[in-house]
C-alpha positions as CSV (number, residue, x, y, z in Angstrom):
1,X,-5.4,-18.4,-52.0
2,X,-7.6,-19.4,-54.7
3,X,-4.5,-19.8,-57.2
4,X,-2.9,-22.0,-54.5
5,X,-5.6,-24.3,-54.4
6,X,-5.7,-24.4,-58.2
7,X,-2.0,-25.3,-58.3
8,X,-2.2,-28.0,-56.2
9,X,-5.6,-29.4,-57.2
10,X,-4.1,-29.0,-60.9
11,X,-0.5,-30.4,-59.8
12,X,-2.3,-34.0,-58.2
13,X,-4.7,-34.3,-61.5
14,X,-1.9,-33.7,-63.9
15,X,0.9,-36.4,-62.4
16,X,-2.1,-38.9,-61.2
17,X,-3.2,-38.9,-65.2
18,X,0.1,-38.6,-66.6
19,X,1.6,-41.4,-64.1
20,X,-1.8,-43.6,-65.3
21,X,-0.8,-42.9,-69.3
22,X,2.7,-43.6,-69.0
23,X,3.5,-46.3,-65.9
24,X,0.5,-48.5,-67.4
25,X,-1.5,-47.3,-70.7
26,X,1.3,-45.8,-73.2
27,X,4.4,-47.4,-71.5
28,X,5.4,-50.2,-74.2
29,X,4.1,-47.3,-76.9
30,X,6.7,-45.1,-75.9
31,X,9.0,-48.2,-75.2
32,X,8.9,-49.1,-78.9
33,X,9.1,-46.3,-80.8
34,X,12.2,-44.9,-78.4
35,X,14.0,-48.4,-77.8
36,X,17.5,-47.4,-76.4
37,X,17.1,-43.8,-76.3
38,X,14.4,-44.7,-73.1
39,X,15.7,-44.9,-69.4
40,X,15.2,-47.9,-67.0
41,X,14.3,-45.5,-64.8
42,X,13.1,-41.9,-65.0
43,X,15.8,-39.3,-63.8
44,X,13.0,-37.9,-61.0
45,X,14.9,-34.4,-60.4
46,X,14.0,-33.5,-64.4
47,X,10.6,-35.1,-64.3
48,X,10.0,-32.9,-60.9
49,X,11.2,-30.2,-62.6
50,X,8.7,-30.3,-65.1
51,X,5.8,-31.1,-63.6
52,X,6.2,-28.7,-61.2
53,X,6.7,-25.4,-63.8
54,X,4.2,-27.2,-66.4
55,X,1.7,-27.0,-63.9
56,X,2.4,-22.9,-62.9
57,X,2.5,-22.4,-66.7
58,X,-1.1,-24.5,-66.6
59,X,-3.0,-22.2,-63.8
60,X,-0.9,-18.9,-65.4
61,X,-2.5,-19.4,-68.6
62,X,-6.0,-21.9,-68.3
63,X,-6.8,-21.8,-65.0
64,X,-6.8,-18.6,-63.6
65,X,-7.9,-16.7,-66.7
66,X,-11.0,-19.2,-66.3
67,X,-11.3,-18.5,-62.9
68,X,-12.1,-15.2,-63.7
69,X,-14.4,-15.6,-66.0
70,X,-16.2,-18.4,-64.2
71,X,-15.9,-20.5,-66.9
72,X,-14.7,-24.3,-67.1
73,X,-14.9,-24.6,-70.9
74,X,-12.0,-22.0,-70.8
75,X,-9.6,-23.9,-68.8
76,X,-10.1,-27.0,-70.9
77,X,-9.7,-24.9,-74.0
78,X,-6.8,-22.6,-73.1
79,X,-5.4,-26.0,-71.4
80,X,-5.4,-28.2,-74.5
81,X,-4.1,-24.9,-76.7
82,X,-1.2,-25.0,-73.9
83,X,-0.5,-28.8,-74.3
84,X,-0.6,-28.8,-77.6
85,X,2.2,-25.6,-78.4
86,X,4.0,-27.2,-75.2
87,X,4.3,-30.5,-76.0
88,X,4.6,-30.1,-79.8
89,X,7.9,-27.8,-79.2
90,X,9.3,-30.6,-77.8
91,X,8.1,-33.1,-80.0
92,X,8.5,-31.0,-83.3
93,X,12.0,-29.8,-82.4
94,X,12.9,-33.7,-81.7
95,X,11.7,-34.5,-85.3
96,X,13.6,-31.8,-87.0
97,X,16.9,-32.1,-85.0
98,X,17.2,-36.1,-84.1
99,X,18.0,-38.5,-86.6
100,X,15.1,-41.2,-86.7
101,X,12.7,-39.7,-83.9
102,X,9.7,-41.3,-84.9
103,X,6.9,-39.5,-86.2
104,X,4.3,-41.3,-85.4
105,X,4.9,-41.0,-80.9
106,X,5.5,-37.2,-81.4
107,X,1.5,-37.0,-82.7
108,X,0.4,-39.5,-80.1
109,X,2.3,-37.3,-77.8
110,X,1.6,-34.0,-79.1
111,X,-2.3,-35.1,-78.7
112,X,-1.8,-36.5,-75.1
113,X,-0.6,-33.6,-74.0
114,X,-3.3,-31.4,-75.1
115,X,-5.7,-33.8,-73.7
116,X,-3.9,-34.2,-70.3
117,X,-2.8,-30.1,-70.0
118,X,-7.3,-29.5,-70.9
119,X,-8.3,-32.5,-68.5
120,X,-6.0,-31.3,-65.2
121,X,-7.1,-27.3,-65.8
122,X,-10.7,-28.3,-66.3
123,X,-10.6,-30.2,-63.2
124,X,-7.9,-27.8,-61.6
125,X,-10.6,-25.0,-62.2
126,X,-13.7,-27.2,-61.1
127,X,-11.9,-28.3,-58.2
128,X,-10.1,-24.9,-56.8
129,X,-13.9,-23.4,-57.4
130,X,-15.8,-26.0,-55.5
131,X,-13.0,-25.2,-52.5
132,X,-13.4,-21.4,-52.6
């Protein structure tokens, strides 16, 4: 029951941050260095999709390996080793396969998502603890 709670305390933290960064923070970043390749609108199957196996991959490998050890510092730091090989395939294989993919948003990206992956198992862990 435990990993339950992690998944879905982990699940809300990650698309709350992730909806903050790019609805509001990063969303003319990302506008400018994709121009055309970017939808209007999101296609909401793929983006469920993701979120919703990111975030098992997320407690598989952070959470519940901090979990039992009863220690936060793990989550963030298995979390932000997991967003950064996660989202630097992606961003990586973009630069070596896509003519003009720009440089420059796959390191932004590559370092959000090590900082969003170590902030939502951190608090994924702290929360599923504090409800146990």
């Amino acid at each position: 029951m435990i990993h339950l709670k992690a998944y879905v305390a982990t699940l809300v933290l990650f698309l709350g941050i992730d909806a903050l960064w790019l609805g509001v923070v990063a969303r003319g970043f990302y506008a400018s260095q994709l121009g055309g390749l970017m939808r209007e609108q999101p296609n909401m199957v793929a983006a469920g999709g993701f979120y919703l196996f990111y975030v098992a991959g997320i407690v598989f490998f952070a959470v519940a390996p901090a979990l039992a050890a009863g220690s936060w510092k793990m989550a963030a730091l298995n979390g932000l080793l997991l967003g950064l090989i996660a989202y630097g395939t992606y961003d990586m294989t973009n630069v070596a396969t896509l003519k003009g993919w720009p440089v420059t948003m796959s390191l932004v990206d590559m370092a959000w998502g090590g900082a969003l992956t170590a902030a939502s198992a951190a608090g994924g862990y702290a929360i599923a603890r504090a409800l146990s």
